[in-house]
C-alpha positions as CSV (number, residue, x, y, z in Angstrom):
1,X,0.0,0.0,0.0
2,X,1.6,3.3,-1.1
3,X,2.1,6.0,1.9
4,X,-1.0,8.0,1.3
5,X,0.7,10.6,4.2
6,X,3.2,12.1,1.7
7,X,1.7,15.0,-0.5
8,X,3.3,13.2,-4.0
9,X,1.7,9.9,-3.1
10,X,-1.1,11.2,-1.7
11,X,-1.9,13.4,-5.2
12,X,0.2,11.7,-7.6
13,X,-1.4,13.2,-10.7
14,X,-1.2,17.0,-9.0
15,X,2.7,16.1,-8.6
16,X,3.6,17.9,-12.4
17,X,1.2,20.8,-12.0
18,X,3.0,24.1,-11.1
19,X,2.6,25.8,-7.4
20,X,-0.1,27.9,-7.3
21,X,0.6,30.9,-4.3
22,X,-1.3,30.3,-1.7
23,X,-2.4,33.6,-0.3
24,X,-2.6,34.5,3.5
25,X,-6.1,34.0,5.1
26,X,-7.9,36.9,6.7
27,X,-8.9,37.4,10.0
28,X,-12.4,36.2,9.7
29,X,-11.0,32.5,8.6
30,X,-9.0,31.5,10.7
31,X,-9.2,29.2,13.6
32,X,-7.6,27.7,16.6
33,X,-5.6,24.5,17.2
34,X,-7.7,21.4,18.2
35,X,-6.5,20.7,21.7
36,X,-9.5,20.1,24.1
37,X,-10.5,16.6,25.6
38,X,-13.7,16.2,23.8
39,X,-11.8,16.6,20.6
40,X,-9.7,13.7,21.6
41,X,-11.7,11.4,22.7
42,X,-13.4,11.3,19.7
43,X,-10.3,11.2,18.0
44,X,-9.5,8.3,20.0
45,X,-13.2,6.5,19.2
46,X,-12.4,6.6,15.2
47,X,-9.4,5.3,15.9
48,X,-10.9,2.4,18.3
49,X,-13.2,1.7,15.7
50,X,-11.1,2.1,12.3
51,X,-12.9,4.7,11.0
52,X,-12.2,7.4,8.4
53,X,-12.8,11.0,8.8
54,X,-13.6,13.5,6.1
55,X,-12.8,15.9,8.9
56,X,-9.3,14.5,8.7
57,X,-8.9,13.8,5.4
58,X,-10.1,16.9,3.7
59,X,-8.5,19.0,6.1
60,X,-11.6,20.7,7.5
61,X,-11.3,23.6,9.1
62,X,-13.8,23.2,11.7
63,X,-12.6,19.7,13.1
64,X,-11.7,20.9,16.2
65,X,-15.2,22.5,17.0
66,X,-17.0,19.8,16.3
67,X,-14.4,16.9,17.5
68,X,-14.9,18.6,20.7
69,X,-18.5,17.8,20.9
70,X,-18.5,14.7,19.8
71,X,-19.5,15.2,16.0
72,X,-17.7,13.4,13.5
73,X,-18.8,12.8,9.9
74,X,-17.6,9.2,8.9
75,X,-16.1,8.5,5.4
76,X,-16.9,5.1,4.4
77,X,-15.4,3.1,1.3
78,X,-11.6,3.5,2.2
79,X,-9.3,6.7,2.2
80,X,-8.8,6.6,-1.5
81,X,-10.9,8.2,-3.9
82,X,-11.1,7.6,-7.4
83,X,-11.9,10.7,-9.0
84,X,-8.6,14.0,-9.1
85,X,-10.7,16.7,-8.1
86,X,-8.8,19.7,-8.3
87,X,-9.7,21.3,-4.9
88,X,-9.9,18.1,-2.7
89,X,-7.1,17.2,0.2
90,X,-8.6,13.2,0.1
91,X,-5.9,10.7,-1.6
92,X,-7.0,9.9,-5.0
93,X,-5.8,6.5,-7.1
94,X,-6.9,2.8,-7.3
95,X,-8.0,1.8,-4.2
96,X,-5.7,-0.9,-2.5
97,X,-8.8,-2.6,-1.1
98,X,-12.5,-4.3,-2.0
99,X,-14.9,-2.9,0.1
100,X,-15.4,-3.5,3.8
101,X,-18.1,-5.7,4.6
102,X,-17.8,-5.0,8.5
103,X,-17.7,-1.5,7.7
104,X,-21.4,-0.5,8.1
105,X,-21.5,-1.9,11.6
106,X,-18.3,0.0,12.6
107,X,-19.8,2.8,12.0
108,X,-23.0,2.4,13.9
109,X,-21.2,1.2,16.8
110,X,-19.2,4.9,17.0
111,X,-22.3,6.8,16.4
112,X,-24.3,4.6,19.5
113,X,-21.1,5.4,21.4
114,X,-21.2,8.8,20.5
115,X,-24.8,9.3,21.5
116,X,-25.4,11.2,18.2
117,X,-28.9,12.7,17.1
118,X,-27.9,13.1,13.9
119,X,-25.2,11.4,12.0
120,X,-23.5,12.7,8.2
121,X,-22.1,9.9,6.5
122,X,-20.1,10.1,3.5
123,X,-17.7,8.8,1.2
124,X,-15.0,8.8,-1.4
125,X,-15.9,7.9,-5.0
126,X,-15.2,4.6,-5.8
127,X,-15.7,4.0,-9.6
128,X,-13.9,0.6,-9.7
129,X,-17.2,-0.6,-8.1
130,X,-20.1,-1.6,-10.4
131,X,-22.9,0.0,-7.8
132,X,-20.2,2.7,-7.1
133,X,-20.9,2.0,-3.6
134,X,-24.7,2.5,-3.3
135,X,-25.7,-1.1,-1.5
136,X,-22.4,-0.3,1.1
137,X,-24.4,3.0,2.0
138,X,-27.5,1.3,2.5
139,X,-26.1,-1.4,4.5
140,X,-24.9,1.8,6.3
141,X,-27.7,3.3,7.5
142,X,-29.3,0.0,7.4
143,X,-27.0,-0.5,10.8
144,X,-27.2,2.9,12.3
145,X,-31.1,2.8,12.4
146,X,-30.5,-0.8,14.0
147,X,-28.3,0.3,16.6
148,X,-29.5,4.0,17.0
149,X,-33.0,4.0,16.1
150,X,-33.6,7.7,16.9
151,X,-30.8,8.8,15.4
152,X,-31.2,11.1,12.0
153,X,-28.8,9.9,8.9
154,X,-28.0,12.5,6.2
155,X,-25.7,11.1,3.4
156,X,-23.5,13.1,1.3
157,X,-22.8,11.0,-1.7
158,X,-20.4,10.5,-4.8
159,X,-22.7,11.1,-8.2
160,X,-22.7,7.3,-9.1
161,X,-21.7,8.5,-12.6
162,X,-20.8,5.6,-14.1
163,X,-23.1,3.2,-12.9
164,X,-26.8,1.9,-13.9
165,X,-28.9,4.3,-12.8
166,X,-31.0,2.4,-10.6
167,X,-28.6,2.2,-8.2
168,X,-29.9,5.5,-6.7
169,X,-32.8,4.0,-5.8
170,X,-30.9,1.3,-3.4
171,X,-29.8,4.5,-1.8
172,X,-33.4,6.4,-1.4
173,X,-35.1,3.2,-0.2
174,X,-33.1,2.5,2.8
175,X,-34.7,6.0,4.0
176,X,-31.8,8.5,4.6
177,X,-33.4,11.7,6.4
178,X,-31.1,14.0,4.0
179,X,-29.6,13.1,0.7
180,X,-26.7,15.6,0.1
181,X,-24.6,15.2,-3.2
182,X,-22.7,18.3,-3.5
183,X,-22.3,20.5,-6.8
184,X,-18.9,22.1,-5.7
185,X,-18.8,24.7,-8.1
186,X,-20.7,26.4,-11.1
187,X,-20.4,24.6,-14.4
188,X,-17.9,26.9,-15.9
189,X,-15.1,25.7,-13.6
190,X,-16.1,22.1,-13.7
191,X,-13.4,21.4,-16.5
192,X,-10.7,22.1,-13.7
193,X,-12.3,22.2,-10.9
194,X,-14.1,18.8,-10.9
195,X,-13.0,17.2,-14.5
196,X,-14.5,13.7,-13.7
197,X,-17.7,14.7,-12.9
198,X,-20.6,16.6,-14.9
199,X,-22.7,19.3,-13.7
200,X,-26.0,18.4,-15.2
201,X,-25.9,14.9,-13.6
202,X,-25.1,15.7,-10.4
203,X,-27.8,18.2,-10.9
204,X,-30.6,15.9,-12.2
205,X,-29.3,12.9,-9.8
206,X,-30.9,15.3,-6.9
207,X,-33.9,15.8,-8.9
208,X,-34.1,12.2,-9.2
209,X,-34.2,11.7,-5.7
210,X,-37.1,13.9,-5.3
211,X,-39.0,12.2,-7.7
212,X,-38.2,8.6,-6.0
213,X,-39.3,10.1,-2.4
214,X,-40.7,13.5,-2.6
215,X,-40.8,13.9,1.1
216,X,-37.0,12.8,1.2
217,X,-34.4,16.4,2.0
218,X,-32.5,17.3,-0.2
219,X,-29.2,19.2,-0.1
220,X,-26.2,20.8,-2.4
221,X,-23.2,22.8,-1.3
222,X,-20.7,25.2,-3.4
223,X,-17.8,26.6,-2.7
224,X,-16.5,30.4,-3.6
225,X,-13.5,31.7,-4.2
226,X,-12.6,29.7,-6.9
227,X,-13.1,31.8,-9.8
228,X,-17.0,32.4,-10.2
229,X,-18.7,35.4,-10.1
230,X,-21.9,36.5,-8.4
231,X,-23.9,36.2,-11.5
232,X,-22.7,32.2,-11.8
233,X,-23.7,31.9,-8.1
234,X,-27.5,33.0,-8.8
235,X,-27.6,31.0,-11.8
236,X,-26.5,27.7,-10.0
237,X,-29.2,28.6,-7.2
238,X,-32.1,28.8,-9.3
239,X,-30.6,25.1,-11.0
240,X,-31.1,23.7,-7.6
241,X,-34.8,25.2,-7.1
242,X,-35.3,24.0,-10.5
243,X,-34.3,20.8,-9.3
244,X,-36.3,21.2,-5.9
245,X,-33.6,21.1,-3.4
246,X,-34.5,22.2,0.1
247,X,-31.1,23.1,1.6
248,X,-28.1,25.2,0.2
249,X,-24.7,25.7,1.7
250,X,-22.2,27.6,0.6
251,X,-18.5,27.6,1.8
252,X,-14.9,29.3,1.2
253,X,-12.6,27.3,-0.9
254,X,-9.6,26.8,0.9
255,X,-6.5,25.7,-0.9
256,X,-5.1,22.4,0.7
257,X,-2.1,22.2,-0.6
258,X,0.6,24.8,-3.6
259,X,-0.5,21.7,-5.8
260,X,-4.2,22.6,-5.8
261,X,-6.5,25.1,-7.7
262,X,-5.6,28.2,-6.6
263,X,-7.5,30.6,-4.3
264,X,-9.0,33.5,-6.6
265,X,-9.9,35.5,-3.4
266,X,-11.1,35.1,0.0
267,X,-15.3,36.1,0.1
268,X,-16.3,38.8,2.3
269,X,-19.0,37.8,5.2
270,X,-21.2,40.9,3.8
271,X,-20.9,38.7,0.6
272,X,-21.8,35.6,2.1
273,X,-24.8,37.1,4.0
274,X,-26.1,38.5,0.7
275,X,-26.1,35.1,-1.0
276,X,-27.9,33.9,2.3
277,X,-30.8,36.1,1.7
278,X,-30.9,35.6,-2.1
279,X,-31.1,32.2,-1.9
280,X,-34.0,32.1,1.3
281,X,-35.6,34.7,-1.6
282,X,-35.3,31.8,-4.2
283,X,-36.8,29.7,-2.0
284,X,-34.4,27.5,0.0
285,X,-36.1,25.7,2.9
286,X,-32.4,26.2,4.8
287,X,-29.4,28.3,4.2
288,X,-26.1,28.1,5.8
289,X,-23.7,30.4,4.0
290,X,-20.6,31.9,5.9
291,X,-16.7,31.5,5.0
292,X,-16.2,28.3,7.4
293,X,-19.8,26.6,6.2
294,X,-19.4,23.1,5.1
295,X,-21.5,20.6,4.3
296,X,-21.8,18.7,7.6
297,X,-20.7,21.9,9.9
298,X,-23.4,22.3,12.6
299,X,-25.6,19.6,10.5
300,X,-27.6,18.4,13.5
301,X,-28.9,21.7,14.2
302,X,-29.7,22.6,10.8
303,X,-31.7,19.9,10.6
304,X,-33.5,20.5,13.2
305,X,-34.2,24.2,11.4
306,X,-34.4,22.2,8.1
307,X,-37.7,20.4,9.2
308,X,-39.2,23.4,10.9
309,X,-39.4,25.1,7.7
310,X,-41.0,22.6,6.0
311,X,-43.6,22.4,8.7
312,X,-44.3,26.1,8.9
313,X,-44.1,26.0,4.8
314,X,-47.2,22.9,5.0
315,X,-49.2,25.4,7.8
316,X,-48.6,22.5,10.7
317,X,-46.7,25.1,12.6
């Protein structure tokens, strides 16, 4: 097994791209050190159990906030994804490994342990599988509703691109509370931004879930600071209404590494607030747009906010 801990192993196909400058985060960025006990201890449960992080792996930001309090969203499928996205810190390649059948019950174990309310499980992509992993997340929640029968599951998923397209609906019927499959960017950058995937399939694979389960959440993130420009931004919001999804977030792009697409500029909050009220004014059930959003960053709570809406939005409220 290559050492996926280097930066050449761990992005061998970034290794002959030039070093893009990586410019020096604002005050309203940044963030301290993870060094409290809760943020151990969970550290030390994942570990216990096996488990993979996207926290880790993609070099969130937030980690030690919500390490600290227990929340951990678990990456199932291995560490290594298939795809060579140009913004993501995750190793990519061929995976070493078939998928791990004991996997699924892992998981539920550290999210009884953890005494979660709500869990986000997600994954890399994993093209060298024929379902692209769709019965593994099934089996998935299968276990966590098993174990933790009040707990809430949201899912952030790979797009299952090259796969029969049935296998979304192994996914939708084993009853996630929130689908998430994440658009990343507006379609203008997806050349080299996110060259193996394709914007209007991600897009209509969302739609698609509606349509199986229309009571089913839905949710997309972006990031900014990549290159768009406000008038992208609006245009990918009203493709998501189009497409009925209930919950938008919107993130900075942080640059993990000289090897990665470079940072076009840091957003301003005063920015970030006005793309929160444009998309509530598109019609977004739930908005979570600041520079240190991401997709499962205070996800319990917005779920919680997530189904209000749609009760006050039905008159039951």
């Amino acid at each position: 097994m290559r050492d996926i801990s280097k930066p050449e192993e761990r992005h061998p196909e970034k290794a002959h791209r030039p070093d893009n400058p990586q410019p020096k985060k604002p005050d309203w960025i940044r963030v301290k050190a993870p060094t409290s006990a809760g943020y151990k201890e969970t550290r030390n449960l994942m570990r216990e159990h096996n488990l993979v992080t996207v926290c880790e792996e993609a070099g969130c930001p937030n980690v030690g906030e919500c390490w600290s309090q227990g929340h951990a969203t678990m990456m199932i499928m291995g560490d290594v994804c298939t795809r060579a996205c140009t913004f993501c810190n995750i190793a990519t390649g061929k995976p070493p490994e078939a998928l791990d059948v004991f996997e699924p019950g892992r998981v539920a174990q550290a999210v009884k342990k953890l005494g979660l309310s709500h869990v986000v499980i997600t994954s890399v992509d994993r093209d060298d599988v024929e379902d692209g992993g769709a019965e593994h997340f099934a089996q998935t929640i299968r276990a966590i509703r098993k174990q933790s029968p009040s707990t809430t599951i949201e899912i952030l998923t790979p797009d299952f691109l090259r796969c029969d397209p049935s296998v979304l609906e192994t996914v939708v019927e084993a009853r996630p509370d929130v689908f998430n499959h994440n658009l990343e960017t507006v379609p203008g950058l997806y050349p080299e931004v996110r060259p193996g995937a394709r914007y209007f399939h991600s897009l209509r694979l969302l739609q698609r879930v509606k349509e199986l389960d229309p009571a089913m959440f839905t949710k997309s993130g972006i990031m900014v600071g990549l290159g768009e420009d406000r008038q992208s931004v609006m245009q990918i919001m009203d493709d998501m209404r189009a497409a009925d999804i209930d919950f938008i977030t919107i993130g900075q792009y942080l640059q993990p590494t000289p090897k990665h697409h470079a940072v076009d500029r840091f957003v301003h909050p005063d920015d970030f607030k006005s793309y929160e009220q444009a998309a509530y004014g598109k019609g977004f059930l739930m908005v979570s747009a600041t520079p240190l959003t991401r997709s499962s960053y205070h996800a319990g709570d917005d779920f919680k906010a997530l189904r209000t809406a749609r009760l006050q939005k039905l008159g039951r409220l």
